[in-house]
C-alpha positions in Angstrom: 44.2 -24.3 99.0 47.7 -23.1 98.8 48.5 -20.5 96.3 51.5 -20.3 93.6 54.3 -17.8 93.9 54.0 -15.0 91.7 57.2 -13.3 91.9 58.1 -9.6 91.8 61.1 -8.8 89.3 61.9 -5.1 89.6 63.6 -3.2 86.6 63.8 -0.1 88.4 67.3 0.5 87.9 67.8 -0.9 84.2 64.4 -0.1 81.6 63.1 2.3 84.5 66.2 4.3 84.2 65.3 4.3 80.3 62.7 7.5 81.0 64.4 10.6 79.7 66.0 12.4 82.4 65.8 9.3 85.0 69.4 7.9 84.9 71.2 6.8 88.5 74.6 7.2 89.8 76.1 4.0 91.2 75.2 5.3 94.9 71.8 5.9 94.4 71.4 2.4 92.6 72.9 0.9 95.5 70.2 2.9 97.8 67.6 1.8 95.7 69.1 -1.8 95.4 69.0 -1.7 99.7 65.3 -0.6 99.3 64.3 -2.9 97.0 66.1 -5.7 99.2 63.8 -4.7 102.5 60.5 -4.9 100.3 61.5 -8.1 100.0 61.6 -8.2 95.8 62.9 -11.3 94.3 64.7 -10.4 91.7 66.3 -7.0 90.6 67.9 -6.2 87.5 70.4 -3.6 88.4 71.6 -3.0 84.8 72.8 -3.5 81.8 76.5 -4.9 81.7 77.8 -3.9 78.9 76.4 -1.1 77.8 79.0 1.3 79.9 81.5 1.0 82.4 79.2 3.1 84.9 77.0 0.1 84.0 79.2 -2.3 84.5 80.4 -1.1 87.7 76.6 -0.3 89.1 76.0 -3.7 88.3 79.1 -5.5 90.8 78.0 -2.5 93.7 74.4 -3.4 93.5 75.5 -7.2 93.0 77.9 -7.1 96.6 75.4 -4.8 98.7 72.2 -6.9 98.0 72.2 -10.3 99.6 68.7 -11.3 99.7 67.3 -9.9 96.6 68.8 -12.2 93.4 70.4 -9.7 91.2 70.3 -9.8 87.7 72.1 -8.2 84.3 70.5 -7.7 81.1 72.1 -9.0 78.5 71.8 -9.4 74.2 72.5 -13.0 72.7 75.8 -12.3 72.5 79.4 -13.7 74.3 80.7 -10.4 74.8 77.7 -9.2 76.6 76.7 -12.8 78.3 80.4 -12.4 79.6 80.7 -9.1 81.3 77.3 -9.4 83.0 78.8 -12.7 84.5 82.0 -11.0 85.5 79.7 -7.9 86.6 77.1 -10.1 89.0 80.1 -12.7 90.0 79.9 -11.5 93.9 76.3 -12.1 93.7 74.6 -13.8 96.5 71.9 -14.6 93.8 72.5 -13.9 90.2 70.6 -14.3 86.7 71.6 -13.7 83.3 68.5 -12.2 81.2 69.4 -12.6 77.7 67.2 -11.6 74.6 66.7 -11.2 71.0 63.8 -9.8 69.0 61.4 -12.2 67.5 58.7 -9.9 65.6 59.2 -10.3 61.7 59.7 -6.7 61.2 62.2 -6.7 64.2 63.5 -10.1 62.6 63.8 -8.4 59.3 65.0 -4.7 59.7 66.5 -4.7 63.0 68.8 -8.3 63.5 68.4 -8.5 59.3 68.1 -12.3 60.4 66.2 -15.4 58.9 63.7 -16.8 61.6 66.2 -19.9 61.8 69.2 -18.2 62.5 67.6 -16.1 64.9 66.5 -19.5 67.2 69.9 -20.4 66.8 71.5 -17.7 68.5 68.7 -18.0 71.5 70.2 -21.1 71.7 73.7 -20.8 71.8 73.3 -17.5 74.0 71.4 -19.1 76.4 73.3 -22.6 76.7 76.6 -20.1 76.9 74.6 -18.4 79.9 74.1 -21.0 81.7 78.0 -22.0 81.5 78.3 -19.5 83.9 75.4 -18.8 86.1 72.6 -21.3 86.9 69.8 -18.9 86.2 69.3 -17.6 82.6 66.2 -15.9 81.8 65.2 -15.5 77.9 63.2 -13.3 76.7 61.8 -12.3 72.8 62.0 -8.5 72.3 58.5 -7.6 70.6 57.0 -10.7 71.8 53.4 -8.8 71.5 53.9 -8.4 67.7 55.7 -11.8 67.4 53.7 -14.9 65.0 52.5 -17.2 67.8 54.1 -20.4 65.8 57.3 -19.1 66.0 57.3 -18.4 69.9 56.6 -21.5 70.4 59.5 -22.9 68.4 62.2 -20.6 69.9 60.4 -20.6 73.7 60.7 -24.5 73.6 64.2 -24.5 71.8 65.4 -21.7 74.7 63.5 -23.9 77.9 65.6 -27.0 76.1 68.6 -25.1 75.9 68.4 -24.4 79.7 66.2 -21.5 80.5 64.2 -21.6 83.5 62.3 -17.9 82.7 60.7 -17.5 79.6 59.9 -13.8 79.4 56.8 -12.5 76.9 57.8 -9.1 76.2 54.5 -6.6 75.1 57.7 -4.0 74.1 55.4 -1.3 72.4 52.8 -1.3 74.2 50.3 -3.0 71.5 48.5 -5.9 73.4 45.3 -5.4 74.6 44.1 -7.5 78.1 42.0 -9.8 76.6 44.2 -11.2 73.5 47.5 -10.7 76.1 46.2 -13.1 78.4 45.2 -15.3 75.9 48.3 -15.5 73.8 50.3 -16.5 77.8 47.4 -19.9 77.8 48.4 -20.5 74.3 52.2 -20.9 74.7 51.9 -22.7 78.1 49.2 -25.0 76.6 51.0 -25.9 73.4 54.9 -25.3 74.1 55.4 -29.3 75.2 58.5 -28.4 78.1 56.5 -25.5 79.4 56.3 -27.0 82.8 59.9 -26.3 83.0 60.3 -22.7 83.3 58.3 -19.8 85.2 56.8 -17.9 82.4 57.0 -14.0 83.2 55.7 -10.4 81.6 56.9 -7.2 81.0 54.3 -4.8 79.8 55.1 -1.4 78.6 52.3 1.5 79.2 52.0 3.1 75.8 48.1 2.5 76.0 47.5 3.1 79.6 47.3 -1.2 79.9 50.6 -2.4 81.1 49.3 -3.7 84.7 45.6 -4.9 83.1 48.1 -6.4 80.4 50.4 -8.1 83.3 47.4 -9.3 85.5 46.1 -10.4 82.3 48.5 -12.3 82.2 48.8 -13.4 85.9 45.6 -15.0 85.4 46.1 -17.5 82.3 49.6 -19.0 84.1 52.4 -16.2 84.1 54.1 -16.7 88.0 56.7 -13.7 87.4 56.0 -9.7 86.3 58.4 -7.7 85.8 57.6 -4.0 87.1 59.6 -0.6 88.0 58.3 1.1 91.3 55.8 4.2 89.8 55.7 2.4 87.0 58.4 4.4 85.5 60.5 3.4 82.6 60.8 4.4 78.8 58.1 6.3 77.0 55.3 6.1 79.0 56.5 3.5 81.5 56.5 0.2 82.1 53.7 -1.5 84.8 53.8 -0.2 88.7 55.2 -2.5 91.1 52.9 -1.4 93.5 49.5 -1.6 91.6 50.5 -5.2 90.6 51.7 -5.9 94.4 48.2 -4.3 95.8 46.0 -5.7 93.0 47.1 -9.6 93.5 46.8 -8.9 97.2 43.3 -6.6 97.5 41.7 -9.2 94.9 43.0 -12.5 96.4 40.0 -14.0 95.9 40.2 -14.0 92.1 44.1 -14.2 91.8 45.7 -17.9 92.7 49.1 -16.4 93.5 50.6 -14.4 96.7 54.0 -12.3 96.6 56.4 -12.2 99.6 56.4 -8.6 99.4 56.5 -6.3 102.4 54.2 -4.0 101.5 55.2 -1.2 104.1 58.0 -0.5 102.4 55.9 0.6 99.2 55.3 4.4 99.7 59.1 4.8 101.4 60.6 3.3 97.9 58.4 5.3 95.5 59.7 8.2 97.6 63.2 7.4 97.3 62.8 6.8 93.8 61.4 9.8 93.0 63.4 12.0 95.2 66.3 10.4 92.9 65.4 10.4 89.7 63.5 13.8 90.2 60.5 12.5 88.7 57.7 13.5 91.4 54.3 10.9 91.7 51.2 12.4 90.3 49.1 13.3 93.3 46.1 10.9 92.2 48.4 7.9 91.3 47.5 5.0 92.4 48.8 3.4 95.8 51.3 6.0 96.5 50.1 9.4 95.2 49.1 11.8 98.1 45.5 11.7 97.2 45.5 8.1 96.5 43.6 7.8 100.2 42.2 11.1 100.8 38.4 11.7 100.4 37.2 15.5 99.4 33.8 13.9 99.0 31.2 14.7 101.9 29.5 11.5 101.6 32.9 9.8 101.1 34.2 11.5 104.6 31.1 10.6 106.4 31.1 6.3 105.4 34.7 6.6 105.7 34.2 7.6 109.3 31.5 5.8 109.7 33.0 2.6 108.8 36.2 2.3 106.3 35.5 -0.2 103.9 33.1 1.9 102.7 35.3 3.6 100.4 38.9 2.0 101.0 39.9 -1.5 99.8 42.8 -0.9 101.2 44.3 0.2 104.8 47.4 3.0 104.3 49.4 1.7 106.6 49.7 -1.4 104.5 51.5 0.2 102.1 53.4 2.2 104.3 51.6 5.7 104.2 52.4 7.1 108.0 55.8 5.4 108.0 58.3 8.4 107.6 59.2 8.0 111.0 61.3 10.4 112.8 64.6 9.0 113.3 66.6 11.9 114.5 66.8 15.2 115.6 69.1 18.1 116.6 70.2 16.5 119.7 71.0 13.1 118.1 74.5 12.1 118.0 77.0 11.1 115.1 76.8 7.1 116.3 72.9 7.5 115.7 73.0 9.2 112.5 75.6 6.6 111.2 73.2 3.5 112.2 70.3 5.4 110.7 72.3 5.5 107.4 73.6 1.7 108.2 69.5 0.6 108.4 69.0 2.8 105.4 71.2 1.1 103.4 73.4 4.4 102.4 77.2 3.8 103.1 78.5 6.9 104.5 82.5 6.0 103.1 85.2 7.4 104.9 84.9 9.0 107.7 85.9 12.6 106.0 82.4 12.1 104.2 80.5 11.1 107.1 81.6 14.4 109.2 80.4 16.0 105.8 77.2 14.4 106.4 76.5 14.7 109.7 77.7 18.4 109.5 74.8 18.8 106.6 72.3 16.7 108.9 73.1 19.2 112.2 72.7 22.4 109.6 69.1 21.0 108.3 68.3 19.8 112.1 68.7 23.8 113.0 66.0 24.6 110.1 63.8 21.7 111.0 62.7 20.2 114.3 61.7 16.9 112.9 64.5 14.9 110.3 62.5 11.7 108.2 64.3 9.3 106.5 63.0 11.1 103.2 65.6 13.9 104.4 68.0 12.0 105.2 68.0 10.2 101.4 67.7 13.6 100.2 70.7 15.2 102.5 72.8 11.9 101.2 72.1 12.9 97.3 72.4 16.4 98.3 75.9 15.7 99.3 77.0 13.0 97.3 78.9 14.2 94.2 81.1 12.6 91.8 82.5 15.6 90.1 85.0 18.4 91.5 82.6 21.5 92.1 84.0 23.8 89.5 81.2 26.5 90.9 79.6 26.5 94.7 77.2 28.7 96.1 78.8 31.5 98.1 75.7 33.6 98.9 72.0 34.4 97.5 69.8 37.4 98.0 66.1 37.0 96.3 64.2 40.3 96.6 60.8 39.8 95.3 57.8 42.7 96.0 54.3 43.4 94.1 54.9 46.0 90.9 58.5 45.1 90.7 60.8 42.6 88.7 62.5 40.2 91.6 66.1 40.2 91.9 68.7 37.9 93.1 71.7 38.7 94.5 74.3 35.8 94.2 78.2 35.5 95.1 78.6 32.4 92.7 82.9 30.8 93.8 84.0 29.6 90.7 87.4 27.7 91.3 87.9 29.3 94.4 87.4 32.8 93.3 84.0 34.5 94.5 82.5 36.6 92.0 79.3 39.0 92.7 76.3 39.0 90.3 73.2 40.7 90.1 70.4 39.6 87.9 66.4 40.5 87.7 63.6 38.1 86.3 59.8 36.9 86.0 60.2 35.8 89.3 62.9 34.8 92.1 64.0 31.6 90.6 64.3 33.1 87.3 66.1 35.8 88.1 68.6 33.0 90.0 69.5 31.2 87.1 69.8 34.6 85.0 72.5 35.1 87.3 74.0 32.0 87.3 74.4 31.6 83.7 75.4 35.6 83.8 78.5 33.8 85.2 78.6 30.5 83.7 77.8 31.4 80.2 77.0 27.4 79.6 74.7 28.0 76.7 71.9 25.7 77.4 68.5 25.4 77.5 66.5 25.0 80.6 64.2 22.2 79.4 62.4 21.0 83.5 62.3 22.8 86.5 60.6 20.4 89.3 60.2 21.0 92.6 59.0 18.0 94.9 58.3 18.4 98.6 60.0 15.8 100.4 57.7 15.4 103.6 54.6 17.3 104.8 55.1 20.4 107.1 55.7 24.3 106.2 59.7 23.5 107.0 59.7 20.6 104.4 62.8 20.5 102.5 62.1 21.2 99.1 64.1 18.9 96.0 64.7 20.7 92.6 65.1 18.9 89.5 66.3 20.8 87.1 67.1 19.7 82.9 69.6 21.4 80.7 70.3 20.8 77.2 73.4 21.7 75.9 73.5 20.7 71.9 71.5 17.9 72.4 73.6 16.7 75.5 71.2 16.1 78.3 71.7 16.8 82.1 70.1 16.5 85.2 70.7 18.4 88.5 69.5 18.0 91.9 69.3 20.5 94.6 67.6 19.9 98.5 66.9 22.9 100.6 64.4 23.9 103.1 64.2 27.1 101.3 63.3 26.5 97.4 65.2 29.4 95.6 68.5 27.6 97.5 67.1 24.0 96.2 67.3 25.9 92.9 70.0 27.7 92.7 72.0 24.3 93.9 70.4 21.8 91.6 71.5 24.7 88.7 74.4 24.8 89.6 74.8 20.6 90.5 74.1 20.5 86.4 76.4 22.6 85.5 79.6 21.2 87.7 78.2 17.9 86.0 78.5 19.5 82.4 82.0 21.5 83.0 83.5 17.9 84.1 81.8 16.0 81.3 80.1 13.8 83.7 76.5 12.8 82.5 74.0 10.4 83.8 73.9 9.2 80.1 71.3 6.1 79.0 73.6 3.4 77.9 70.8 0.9 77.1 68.8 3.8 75.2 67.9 1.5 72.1 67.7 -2.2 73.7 64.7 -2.5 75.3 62.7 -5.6 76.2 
């Protein structure tokens, strides 16, 4: 028997980018766009329109570089935003407008300060203005989880009548509970009369640990779309994991009726990317692509693992592309391969000043490292890429670090093109870095993360450094890649603070309006 489509709608780049300290430049949402494109995921919403111009204009790039994914803008059920997500996804191969408006009471009431009738009005003229201008409009109702089952119905069937072809059951807090989510999806597909006519779709939020139990809930009373973020990242405590949704449907096929067109060996490559990006590094026993997520410690484990694998594995790591970093280049490569390794990895190098940049950084870390992944190379590119003018570079570091004395770092820090010399001491080599640093800068912030994430295996791994200021309240993010980590460090410090002089912040538009 032929199963349905379920299909994959990632939200990566618009609520995942909703976790504090997660924001994107317009590059990197393009790279993830191109990654998302060679998994094979159906829909990706790249943004939210209106909410900036950096928005807006990550929106059209992601919009023009994506041709096989359908692309899609987030929208409230208003003109003004349903208009500039049109203009914004107008070059689309693909496009969708994904309009909403809460339907809770206590949304209703203290939020849109709307009667319940007014509030399926403007469903309905927000969706019936969509589809003026694109033929795909999904709707969904914000706080659908703590929304009164009659009136769903009402506004899902007034929306579907209007022209919607996704109906989309937020759980926007977090609240359901498996059981009572699943059953709520079989009520409104059993008594919403035009139900037939539109794909019903979830998007589960993680507050209680539940979002994928929630989404396959959900799967299994008559939802065909879920709408996921790869490592299931997203606001507060994330939304649900493309990958565990992906690897569930597929390991347990015989309980689910559906089947994604998902390649899944580009699974562990994304999460990578999108960590290395976002600086927010997998927890090691995550599931599907955390590093322990197919080791065995276990004795017993390690000898019926051997023995035979199904033992203990349900699922094979290649499938979900563990072992696929493959070695694309090396010291001897030349600049036509490195640009076609680019080309496949969906990174556009620019003019050709930037790719001599590039390549020049790519023949430096080839010197420190025999063998160059495509994890290094995304890390070289956002490395390298920068939007800002570099008000301070890096000159020269010193780190002298011994048993019974205070490590000291030795930095020549070229602030507008003048080198100064500083000298600091600290609790370890790192610290004594940035002591050094702000010796010179003076920025006044607060360190508030320091991550380091190792990009591939290996002793000459480069390592990538997150680190979080907070200047007043004003959040920033730098990232640094080095094979040596005090470098990493001082770079991604430093990355923060050229962002911060130029008053350039990966800011979170949509902070507020979340589905």
């Amino acid at each position: 028997m032929s199963k349905d489509k379920l299909i994959i709608f990632d939200t990566t780049m618009r609520d995942g980018e909703q976790s504090p300290g997660a924001s994107m430049t317009l590059e990197e949402k393009v790279r993830i766009g191109k990654a998302l494109e060679r998994m094979r995921v159906d829909v990706i919403e790249a943004g939210f329109a209106i909410a900036s111009q950096g928005d807006f204009a990550a929106v059209k790039a992601v919009a023009e570089a994506v041709k096989d994914s359908r692309i899609c803008s987030l929208a409230r059920a208003r003109a003004e935003d349903i208009d500039r997500a049109a203009e914004a996804l107008k070059n689309a191969n693909a496009a969708r407008i994904h309009t909403f408006i809460a339907t809770s009471p206590i949304h209703m009431k203290y939020k849109l300060r709307l009667e319940p009738e007014a509030v399926i009005e403007s469903a309905v003229r927000a969706v019936k203005y969509a589809r003026n201008l694109v033929e795909d409009v999904e709707f969904s109702c914000e706080d659908a989880g703590r929304s009164e089952i009659d009136f769903l119905c009402r506004i899902i069937e007034a929306a579907i009548n209007a022209g919607a072809r996704t109906i989309n059951i937020p759980d926007t807090v977090g609240y359901a509970i498996p059981g009572q989510f699943g059953e709520t999806i079989k009520t409104l597909l059993t008594r919403i009369p035009n139900a037939d006519k539109a794909v019903f779709s979830v998007h589960c939020h993680n507050d209680l640990g539940l979002a994928v139990a929630n989404s396959l809930s959900a799967v299994l009373n008559g939802a065909r779309q879920v709408e996921c973020t790869i490592n299931g990242l997203g606001e507060r405590a994330g939304n649900a994991a493309l990958e565990e949704i992906v690897m569930a449907v597929r390991t347990r096929h015989d309980l689910f009726p559906v089947e994604t067109t998902i390649r899944s060996q580009e699974i562990v490559p994304t999460s990578r990317l999108v960590s290395s990006i976002t600086g927010f590094p997998v927890q090691p026993n995550k599931a599907i692509v955390g590093a322990n997520a197919f080791a065995h410690e276990s004795g017993i484990h390690q000898d019926g693992v051997l023995k035979h694998r199904e033992t203990y594995e349900i699922m094979r790591a290649e499938d979900v592309g563990w072992n696929a970093n493959r070695m694309v280049l090396g010291k001897h490569s030349g600049r036509a391969a490195f640009r076609a390794r680019l080309e496949q990895l969906g990174i556009a190098a620019g003019s050709d000043n930037s790719l001599n940049q590039l390549f020049m950084r790519f023949k430096e870390l080839a010197d420190k490292k025999h063998e160059i992944f495509d994890e290094d190379i995304h890390a070289l590119v956002s490395d390298t890429q920068t939007e800002v003018e570099e008000t301070y570079k890096l000159g020269s570091l010193e780190v002298t670090s011994k048993s019974g004395t205070k490590p000291e770092a030795k930095l020549t820090i070229v602030v507008n093109g003048d080198s100064k010399p500083v000298t600091a001491v600290g609790s370890g080599p790192v610290d004594a870095t940035f002591r050094a640093i702000e010796a010179i800068a003076h920025s006044g912030t607060t360190l508030e993360l320091y991550s380091v994430n190792a990009i591939t295996s290996g002793t000459d791994s480069q390592g990538e450094v997150t680190v979080r200021l907070n200047q007043a309240g004003r959040i920033i993010n730098g990232h640094g890649a080095d094979t040596d980590i005090v470098i990493a460090s001082a770079k991604a410090y430093l990355n923060a603070l050229n962002l911060m002089v130029s008053n350039v912040e990966r800011a979170h538009p949509q902070e507020g309006e979340d589905i």
